[in-house]
C-alpha positions as CSV (number, residue, x, y, z in Angstrom):
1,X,0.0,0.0,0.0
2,X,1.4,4.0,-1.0
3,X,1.7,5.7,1.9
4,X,2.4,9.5,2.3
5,X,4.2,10.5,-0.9
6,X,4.8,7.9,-3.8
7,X,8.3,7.2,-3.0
8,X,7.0,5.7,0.4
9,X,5.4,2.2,1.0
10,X,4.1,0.4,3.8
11,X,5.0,-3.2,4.7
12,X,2.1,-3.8,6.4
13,X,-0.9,-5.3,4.5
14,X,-3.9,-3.9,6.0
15,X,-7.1,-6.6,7.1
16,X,-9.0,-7.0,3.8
17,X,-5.4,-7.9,2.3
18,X,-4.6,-10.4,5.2
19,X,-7.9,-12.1,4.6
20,X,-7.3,-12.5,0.9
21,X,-3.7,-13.9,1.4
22,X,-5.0,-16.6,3.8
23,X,-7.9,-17.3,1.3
24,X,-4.9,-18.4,-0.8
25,X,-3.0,-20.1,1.5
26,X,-5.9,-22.3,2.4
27,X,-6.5,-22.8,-1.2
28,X,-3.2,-24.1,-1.4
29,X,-4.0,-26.0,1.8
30,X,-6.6,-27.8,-0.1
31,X,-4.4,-29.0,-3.2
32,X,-2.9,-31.3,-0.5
33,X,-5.6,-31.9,2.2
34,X,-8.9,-31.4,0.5
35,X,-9.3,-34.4,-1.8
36,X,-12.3,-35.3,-0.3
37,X,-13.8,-31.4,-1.1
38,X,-12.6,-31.6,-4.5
39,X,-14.5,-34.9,-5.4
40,X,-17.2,-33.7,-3.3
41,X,-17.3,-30.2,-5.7
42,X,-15.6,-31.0,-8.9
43,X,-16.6,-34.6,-9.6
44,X,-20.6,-33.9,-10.3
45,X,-19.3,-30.6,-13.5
46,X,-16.9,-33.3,-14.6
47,X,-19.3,-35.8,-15.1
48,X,-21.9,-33.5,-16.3
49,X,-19.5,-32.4,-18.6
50,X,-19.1,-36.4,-20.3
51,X,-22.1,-37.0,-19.9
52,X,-22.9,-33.7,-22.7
53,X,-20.5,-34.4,-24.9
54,X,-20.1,-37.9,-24.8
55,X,-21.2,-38.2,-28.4
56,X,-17.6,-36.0,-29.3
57,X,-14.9,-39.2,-29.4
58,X,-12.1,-37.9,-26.7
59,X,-9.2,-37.2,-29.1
60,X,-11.4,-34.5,-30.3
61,X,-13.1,-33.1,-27.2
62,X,-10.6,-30.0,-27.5
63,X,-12.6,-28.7,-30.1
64,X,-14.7,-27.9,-27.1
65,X,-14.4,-24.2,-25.3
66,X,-15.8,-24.7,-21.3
67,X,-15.3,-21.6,-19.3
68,X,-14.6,-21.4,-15.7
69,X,-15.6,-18.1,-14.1
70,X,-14.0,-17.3,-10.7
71,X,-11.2,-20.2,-11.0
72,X,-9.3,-19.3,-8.2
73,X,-5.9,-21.7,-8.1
74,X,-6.6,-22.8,-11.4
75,X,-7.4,-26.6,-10.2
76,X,-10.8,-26.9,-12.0
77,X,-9.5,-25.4,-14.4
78,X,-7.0,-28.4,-15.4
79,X,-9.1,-30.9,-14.1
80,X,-11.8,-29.9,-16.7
81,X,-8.3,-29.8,-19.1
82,X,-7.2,-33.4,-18.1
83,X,-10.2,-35.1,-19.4
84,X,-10.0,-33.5,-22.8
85,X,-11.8,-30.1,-23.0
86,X,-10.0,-26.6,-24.1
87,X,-10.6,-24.7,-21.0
88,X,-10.6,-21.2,-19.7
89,X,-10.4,-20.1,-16.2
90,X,-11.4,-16.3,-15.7
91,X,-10.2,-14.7,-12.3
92,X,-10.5,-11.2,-10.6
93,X,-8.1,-11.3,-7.7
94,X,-4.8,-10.7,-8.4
95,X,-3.4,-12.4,-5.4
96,X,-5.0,-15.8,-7.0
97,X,-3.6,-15.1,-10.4
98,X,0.0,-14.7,-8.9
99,X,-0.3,-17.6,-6.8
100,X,-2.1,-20.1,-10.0
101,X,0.8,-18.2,-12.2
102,X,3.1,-20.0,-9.5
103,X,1.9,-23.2,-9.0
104,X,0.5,-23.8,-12.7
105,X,3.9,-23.2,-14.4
106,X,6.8,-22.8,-12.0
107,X,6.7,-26.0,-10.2
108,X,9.1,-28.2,-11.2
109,X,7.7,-31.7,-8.8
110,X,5.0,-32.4,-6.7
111,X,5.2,-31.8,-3.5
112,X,8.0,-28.9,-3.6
113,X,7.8,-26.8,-0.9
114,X,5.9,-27.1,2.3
115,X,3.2,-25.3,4.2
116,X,1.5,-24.2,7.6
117,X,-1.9,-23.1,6.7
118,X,-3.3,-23.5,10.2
119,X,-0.2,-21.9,12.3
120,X,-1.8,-18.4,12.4
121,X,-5.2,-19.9,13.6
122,X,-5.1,-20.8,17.6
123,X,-8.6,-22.0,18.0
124,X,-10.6,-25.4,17.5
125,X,-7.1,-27.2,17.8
126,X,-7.4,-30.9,19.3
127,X,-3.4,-30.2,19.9
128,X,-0.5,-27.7,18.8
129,X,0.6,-30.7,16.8
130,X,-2.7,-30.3,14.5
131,X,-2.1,-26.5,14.6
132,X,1.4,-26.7,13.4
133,X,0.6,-29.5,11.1
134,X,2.9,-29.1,7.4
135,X,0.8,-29.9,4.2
136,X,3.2,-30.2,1.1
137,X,2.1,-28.2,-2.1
138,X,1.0,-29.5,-4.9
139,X,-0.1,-32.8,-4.4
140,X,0.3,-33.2,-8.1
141,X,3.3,-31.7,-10.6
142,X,0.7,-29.9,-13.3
143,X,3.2,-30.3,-16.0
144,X,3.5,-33.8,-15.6
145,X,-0.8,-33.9,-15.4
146,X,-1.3,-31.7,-18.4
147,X,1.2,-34.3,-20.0
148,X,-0.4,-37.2,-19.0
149,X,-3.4,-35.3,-20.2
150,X,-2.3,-35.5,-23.8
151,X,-2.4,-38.8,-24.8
152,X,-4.1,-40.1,-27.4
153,X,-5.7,-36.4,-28.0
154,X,-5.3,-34.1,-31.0
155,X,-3.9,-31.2,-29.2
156,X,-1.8,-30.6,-26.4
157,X,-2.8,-30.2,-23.2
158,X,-1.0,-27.3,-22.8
159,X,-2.4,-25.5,-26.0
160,X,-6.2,-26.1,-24.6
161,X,-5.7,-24.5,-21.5
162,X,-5.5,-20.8,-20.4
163,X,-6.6,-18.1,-17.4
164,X,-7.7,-14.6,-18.2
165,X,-7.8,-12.1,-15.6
166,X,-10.3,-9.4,-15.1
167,X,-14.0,-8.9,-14.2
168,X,-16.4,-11.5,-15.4
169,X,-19.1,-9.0,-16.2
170,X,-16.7,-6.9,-18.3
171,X,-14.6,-9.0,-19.9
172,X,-17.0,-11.6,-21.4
173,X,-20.1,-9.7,-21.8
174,X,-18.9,-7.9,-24.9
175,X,-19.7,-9.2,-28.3
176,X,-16.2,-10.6,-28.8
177,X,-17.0,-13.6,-26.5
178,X,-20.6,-14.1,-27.2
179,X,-21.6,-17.6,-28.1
180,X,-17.9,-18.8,-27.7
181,X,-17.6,-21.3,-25.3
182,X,-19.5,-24.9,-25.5
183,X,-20.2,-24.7,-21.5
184,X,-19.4,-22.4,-18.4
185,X,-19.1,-23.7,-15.5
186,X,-18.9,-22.4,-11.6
187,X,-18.0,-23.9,-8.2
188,X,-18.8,-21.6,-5.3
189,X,-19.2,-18.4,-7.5
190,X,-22.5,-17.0,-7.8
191,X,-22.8,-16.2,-3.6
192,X,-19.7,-13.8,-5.1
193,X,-22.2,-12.2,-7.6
194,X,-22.5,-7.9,-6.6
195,X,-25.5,-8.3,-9.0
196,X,-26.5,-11.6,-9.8
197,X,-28.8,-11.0,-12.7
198,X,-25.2,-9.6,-14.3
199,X,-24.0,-12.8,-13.8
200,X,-26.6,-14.8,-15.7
201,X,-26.7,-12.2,-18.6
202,X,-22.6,-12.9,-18.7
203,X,-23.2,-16.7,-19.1
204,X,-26.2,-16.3,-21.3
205,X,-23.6,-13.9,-24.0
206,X,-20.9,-16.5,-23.6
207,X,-22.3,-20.1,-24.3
208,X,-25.3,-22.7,-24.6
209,X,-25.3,-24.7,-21.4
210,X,-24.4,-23.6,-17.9
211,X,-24.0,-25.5,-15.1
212,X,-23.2,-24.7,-11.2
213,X,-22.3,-26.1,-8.4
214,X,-22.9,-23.5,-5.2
215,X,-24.4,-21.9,-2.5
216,X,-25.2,-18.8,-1.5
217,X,-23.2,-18.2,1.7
218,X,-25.1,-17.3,4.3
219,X,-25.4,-13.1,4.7
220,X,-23.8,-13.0,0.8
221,X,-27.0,-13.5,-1.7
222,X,-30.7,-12.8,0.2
223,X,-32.4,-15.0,-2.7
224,X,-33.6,-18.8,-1.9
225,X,-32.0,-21.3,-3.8
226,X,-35.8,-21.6,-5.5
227,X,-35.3,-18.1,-6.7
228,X,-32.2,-18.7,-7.7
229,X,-33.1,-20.8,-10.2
230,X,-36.4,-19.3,-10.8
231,X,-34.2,-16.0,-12.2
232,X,-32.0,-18.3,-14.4
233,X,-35.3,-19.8,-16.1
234,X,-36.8,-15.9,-16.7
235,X,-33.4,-15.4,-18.3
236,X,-33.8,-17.4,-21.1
237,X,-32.5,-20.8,-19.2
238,X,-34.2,-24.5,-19.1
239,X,-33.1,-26.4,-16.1
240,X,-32.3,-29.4,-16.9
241,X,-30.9,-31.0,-13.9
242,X,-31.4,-29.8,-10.3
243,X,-30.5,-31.4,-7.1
244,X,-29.9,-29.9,-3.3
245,X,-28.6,-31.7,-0.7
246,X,-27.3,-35.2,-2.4
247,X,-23.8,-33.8,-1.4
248,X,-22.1,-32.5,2.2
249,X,-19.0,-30.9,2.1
250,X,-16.6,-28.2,3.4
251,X,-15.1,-25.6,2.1
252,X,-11.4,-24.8,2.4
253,X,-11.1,-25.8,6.3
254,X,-8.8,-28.1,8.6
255,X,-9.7,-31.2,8.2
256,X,-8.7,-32.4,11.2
257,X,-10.7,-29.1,13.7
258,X,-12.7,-29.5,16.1
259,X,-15.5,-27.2,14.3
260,X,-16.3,-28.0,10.5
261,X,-19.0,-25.9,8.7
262,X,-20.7,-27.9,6.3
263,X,-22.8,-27.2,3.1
264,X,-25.5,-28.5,1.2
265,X,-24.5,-27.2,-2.4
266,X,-27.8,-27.1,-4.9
267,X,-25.9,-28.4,-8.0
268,X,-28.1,-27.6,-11.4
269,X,-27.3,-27.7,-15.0
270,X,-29.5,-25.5,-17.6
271,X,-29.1,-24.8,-21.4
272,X,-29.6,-21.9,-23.1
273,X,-33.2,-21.5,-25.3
């Protein structure tokens, strides 16, 4: 942060800064520790997703264009890549496109450096031993993925999968991205919505077929999950699939505290009329 005149800074990040950072670092946290999260979140797009365009043989699925608003780390991103897709991941905060920047292309193994995502917090703790407790980051090498990823496909992994950075509602409601991508999907992303009706209009200009996997965090989005998709149908939407509470899970938290929020998500997947 400038302080005073421009030639001075200040070391300190103030609060909102300090809560961003340790959103990443428990991002992080959750490469290593949150397996059970990740199938819990990202299994049910990824088999949506096959289930769509199963009819498209997998060598050629890259002809395919999915977007991921609000992608965070960038792991749904090349999990949606490793089964075949060309993929986009949009992101807003900086401090997550540095840190996917990092992790997606400067690692050179799995399991490189290690990490304390719980030191800072003293409560809930069944011992200092769980409060101190090292996770090792990534659990996977992406190189070695996005390699693996390639076989028997038409085009590199690495050539079908990118991150953009910028506001959702600006940068893909313009007429240069309308109708381009096959499928958008979210995880956890429409509780961030400032307007949600914004939100939809984005996904309606960019594709066919949405699907999402959410839920409005509790004091974030005032509409019922009913409403929800009620707004998506008046937008020009047919739900297709919709299902609430088939799946618990957390979200980015110690696996091993003694308190653990858990969420109901309302996973749905509507096309375009």
């Amino acid at each position: 942060m400038a302080s005073g005149t421009e030639d001075e800074f200040d070391p300190l990040a103030d609060p909102e800064e300090r809560r961003v950072i340790y959103s990443v670092l428990d991002s992080f946290a959750l490469s290593a520790e949150g397996k059970a999260e990740r199938a819990a979140c990202y299994d049910p797009v990824l088999e949506a997703l096959r289930a769509e365009f199963s009819h498209i043989p997998d060598p050629d699925k890259g002809e395919l264009h999915v977007l991921v608003p609000g992608a965070g780390l960038g792991r749904l991103v090349m999990g949606i890549c490793c089964v075949g897709f060309s993929v986009e991941g949009n992101e807003i905060s900086y401090h997550q496109l540095m840190a996917s920047n990092m992790i997606l292309n400067d690692i050179t193994r799995a399991e490189q450096y290690p990490l304390y995502p719980w030191a800072l917090s003293s409560s809930n703790h069944v011992s200092r031993a769980d409060q101190l407790q090292g996770v090792m980051i990534p659990d996977v090498h992406p190189a070695a993925a996005l390699e693996e990823a390639s076989i028997g496909k038409r085009m590199h992994a690495s050539e079908r999968m990118s991150m953009s950075a910028g506001d959702f509602c600006v940068v893909y409601k313009n007429a240069e991205n309308s109708g381009v991508y096959n499928a958008v999907t979210t995880v956890f992303f429409i509780d961030t919505a400032p307007n949600l009706i914004a939100y939809i209009e984005t996904i309606r200009n960019s594709n066919g077929r949405a699907q999402d996997q959410g839920i409005a965090e509790p004091g974030s989005m005032e509409l019922t999950d009913d409403e929800v998709v009620a707004l998506v149908e008046r937008f020009g939407f047919k739900i297709e699939k919709h299902e609430v509470g088939k799946i618990a899970t957390g979200y980015i938290q110690d696996p091993r505290s003694m308190l653990m929020n858990i969420y109901r998500p309302s996973f749905w997947v509507a096309r375009k009329q």
